[in-house]
N, C-alpha and C positions, 0 to 999 in steps of 0.2 A: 498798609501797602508794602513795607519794608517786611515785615513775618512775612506777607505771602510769598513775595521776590523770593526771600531766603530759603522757604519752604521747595518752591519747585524750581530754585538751585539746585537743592540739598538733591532731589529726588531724579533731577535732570546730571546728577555726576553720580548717584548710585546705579543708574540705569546703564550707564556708560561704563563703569567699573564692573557694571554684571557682565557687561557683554565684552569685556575688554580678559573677563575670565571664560570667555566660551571658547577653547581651544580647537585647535582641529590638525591634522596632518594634512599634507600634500605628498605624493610618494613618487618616485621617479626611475627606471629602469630602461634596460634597451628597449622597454616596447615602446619606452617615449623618445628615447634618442642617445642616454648613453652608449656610448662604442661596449663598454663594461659594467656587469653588476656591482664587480668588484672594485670597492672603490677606497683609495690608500689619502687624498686630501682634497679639499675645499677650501677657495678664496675668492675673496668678494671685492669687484674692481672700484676704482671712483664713479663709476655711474652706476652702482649696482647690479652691473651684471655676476654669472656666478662661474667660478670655471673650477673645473674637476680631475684630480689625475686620477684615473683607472691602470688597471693592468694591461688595458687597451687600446692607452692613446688617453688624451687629454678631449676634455669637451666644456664646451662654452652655452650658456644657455640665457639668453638676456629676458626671458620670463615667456617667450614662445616659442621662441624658434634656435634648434640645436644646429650648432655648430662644431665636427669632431675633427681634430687633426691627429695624425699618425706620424709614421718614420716617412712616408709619401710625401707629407706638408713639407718635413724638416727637422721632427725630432729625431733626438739621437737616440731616442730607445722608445717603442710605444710601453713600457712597465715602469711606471713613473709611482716614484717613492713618497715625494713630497712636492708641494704647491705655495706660489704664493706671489704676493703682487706686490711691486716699487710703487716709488713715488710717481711716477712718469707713467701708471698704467702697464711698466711692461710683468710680462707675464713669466715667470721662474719654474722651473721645474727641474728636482733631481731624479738622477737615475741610480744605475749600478755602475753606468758605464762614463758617465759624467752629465754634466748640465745642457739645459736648453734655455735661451730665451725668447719671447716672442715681442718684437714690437709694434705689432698689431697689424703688418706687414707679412715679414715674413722670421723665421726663427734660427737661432745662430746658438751654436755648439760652443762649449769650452770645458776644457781636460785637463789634464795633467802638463798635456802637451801647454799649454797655456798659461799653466802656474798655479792651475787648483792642485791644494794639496793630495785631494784623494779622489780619484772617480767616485768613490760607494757615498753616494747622499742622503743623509739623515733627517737631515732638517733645511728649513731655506728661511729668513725674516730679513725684510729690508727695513729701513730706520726713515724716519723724514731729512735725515742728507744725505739721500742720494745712495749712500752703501747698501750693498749685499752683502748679508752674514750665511757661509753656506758652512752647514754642521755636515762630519763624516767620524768614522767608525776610525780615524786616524790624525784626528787634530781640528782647525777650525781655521776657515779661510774667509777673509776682508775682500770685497768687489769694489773698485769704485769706480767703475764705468771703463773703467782704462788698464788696471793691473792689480792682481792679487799680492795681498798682505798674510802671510800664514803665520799659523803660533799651533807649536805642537808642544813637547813636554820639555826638547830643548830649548824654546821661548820662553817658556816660563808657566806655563798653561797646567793646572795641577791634574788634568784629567783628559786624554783625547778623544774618548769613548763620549761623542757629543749627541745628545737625545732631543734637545729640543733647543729653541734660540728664542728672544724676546726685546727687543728694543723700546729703554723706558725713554720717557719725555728729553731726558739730556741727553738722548744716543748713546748711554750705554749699553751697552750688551749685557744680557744675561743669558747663562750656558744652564742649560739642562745636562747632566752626564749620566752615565750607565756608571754607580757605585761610587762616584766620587763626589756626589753632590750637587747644589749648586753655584754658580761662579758669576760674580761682577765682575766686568773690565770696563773701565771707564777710557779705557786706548793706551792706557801703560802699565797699572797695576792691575794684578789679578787677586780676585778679594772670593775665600771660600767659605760655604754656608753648609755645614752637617748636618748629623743628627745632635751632635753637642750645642748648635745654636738652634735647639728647636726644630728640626725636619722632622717629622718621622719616619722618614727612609732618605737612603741617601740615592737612591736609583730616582731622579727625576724623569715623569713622563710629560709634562705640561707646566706652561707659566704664563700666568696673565695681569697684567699691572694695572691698575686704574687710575680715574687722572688726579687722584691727592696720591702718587706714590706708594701705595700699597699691593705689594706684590702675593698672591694666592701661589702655591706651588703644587703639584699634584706629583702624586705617589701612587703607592699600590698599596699605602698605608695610609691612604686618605690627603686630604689637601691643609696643608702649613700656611698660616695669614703671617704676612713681615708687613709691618707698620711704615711709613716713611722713612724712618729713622734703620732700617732693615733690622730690626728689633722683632724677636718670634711674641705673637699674638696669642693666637690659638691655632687649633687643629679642629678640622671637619672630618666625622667619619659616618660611619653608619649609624652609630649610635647617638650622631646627630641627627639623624633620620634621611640619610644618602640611602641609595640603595643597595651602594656596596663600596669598599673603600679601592676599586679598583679601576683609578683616573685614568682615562686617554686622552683627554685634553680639556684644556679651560676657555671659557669665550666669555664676553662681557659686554651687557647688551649699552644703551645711549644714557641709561639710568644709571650706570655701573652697578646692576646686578647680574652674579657669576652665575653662567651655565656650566653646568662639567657633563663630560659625554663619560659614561662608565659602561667597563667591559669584563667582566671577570671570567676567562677562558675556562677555569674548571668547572666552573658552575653552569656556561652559556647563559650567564644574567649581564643585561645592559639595557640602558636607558640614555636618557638625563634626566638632570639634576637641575633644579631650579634653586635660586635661594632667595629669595622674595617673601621682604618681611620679616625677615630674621627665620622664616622659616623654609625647611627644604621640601620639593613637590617632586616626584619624581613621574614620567612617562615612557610607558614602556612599549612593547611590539599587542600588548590589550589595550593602550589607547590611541593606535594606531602608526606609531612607529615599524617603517616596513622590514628593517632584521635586526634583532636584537647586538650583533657585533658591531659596536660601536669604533669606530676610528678615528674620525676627524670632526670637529664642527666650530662653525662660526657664524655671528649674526650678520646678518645685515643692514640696508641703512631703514628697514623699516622695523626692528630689531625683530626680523622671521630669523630662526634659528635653523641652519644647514646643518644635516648631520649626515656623513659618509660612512658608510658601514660597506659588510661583507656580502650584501646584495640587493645593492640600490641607495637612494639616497632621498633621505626626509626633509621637507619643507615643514617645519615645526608654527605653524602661527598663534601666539599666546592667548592673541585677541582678536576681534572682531576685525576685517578690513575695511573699518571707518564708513564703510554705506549705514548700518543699523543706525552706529552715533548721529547719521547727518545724514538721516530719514526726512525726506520732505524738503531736501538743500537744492537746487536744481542748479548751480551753480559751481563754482571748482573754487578749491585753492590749492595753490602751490607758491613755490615748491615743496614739497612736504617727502622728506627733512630738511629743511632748512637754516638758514645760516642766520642773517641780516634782516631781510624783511621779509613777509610772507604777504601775498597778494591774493585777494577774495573777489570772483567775478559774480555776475548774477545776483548781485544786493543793489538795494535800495539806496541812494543818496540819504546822507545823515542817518545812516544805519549806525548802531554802536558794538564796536570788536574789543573784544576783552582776551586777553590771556591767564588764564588761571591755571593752581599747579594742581597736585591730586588733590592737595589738603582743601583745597575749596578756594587758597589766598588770590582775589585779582592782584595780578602782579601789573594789567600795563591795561590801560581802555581809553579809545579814541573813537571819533566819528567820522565817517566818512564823507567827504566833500565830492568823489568821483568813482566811475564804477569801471573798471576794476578799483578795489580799495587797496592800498598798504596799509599795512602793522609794521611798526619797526620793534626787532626783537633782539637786535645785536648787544643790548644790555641785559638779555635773560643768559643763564647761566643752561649750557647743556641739560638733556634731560628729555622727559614726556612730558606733554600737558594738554591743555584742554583750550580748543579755541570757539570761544562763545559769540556768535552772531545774532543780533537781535535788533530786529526793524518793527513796524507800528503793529504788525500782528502774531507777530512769532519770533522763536527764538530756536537756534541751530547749537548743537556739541558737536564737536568732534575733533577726535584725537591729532594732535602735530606732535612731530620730533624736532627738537631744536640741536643743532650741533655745530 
């Protein structure tokens, strides 16, 4: 009885891991609803909605129905540089000409006249307290709802040529720069990272942390790994099997495996980069990515990968969307991704719910006394996994994200 169980375990999570590798695009363009092809960043709200700068106004897309606002709405510029979402849902966008933001109302400007250091917006990352960090082409400016904090090379700031921005778990900042590297501030020292401590370039295009503190940095000379201890690891290049060592940005899906979006302008070669498994997969405009110039991207909470390019915008989906795994389920569960407990409608009293990870381990299994059922998962640790329902005749997989 036990072999068999184990048996059509085993075969009941390879069926799932096949289809979990049956990839596909989604592709998206003004014929669906961007204002613009052209597309400069991507950000993904707390309820998973996705929103877009173009060169033509900004667009929101909650998985049907497009939503585009312009300089009409209340932006100060429809040619919007960079994207990106707070703690509060509001929505950020730099320009040439300075900021907008939107609080899901209406959208509110701020300049120079206000205390941004520089109109020209490079970059935008807000942190979990509350701060806006806005990168420019002339120093780096502090948001905190109320008044700008700047730091340019008279503050102390080794570099103002700011390329990218990235807030780890203690809300430090970390600065991406054009030729100066990269830079810690933890809010009074500025701490710099070169090619002497391991970069391989010191021009940062992307930075992405995961949550043991390990920071991936992206170049044009491939991506630098810094350990917690910001101690240099190794380096990713092509000849790790990337597609080219030419980063535009890094994303990191619920499992903390890194996406890199890659774009080498002289070659017109771009993709992404998967690294899954210790090994790198790359997808390109032949597996259905709809233009090779790659720009921005980041996952979501079902970890689909958004990727912004130079004409149109990809819906990357790794894996199956959970109907194949929970074939025959007539039933729902949600929330999925979820936090604390996940609720299972449509079973059987005294059904048994099991959480298992890839590697096959039951981590948690209980019976249900009522229909809907809970699972409590607030003691699983972030990540993918598998949630197993099985009553007196059958038995359901399918994939949860837990965060």
């Amino acid at each position: 009885m036990n072999t068999k169980f184990n048996f059509h375990m085993l075969c009941l999570l390879l069926l799932i891991r096949g289809n979990l590798m049956a990839q596909s695009f989604n592709n998206y363009t003004t014929l669906n609803g961007l204002p613009d092809n052209n597309v400069n960043g991507v950000a993904v709200d707390h309820n998973n909605v996705k929103w877009f700068g173009t060169q033509s106004g900004v667009a929101r897309f909650d998985g049907s129905d497009w939503e585009v606002y312009t300089l009409a709405n209340g932006l100060i510029d429809n040619y919007i540089n960079c994207i990106a979402v707070d703690k509060y849902d509001h929505i950020w966008v730099g320009t040439d000409i300075g900021l907008s933001t939107f609080n899901g109302t209406q959208w509110t400007s701020l300049t120079t006249a206000n205390g941004l250091i520089n109109n020209t917006i490079s970059y935008i990352a807000a942190g979990e307290d509350g701060n806006v960090w806005i990168g420019t082409n002339a120093g780096l400016s502090k948001y905190d709802g109320a008044a700008f904090t700047n730091y340019n090379a008279a503050s102390g700031l080794p570099s103002e040529m700011i390329s990218y921005i990235a807030i780890d778990g203690s809300n430090n900042a970390w600065i991406g720069t054009w030729i100066g590297g990269l830079i810690k501030f933890d809010g009074t020292t500025f701490t710099t990272f070169t090619t002497a401590n391991g970069l391989p370039d010191n021009n940062i295009t992307a930075i992405a942390i995961d949550n043991s503190g390990n920071k991936y940095v992206g170049t044009y000379y491939g991506i630098a790994k810094l350990n917690n201890s910001n101690a240099w690891v190794t380096t990713y290049t092509s000849a790790n099997g990337m597609l080219n060592n030419y980063v535009k940005d890094l994303a990191l899906n619920s499992s903390q495996e890194l996406w890199a979006g890659i774009y080498a302008d002289y070659l017109q070669e771009g993709g992404i980069d998967w690294f899954h498994l210790s090994t790198w997969t790359t997808y390109d405009v032949g597996d259905g990515l709809v233009n090779a110039m790659v720009k921005r991207l980041v996952t979501d909470q079902n970890d689909h990968v958004w990727i912004a390019t130079g004409n149109g915008v990809s819906e990357f989906i790794p894996g199956s969307d959970g109907q194949t795994e929970n074939a025959g389920f007539q039933g729902s569960i949600y929330p999925n991704p979820a936090k604390d407990f996940i609720s299972i409608s449509g079973i059987s009293v005294g059904s048994e719910m099991s959480i298992i990870d890839s590697k096959g381990t039951r981590l948690s299994t209980q019976k249900t006394g009522t229909n809907p059922g809970n699972i409590n998962i607030s003691n699983i640790l972030p990540g993918m996994y598998f949630l197993q329902v099985k009553d007196e005749n059958s038995t359901y997989m399918s994939k949860i994200i837990i965060r």
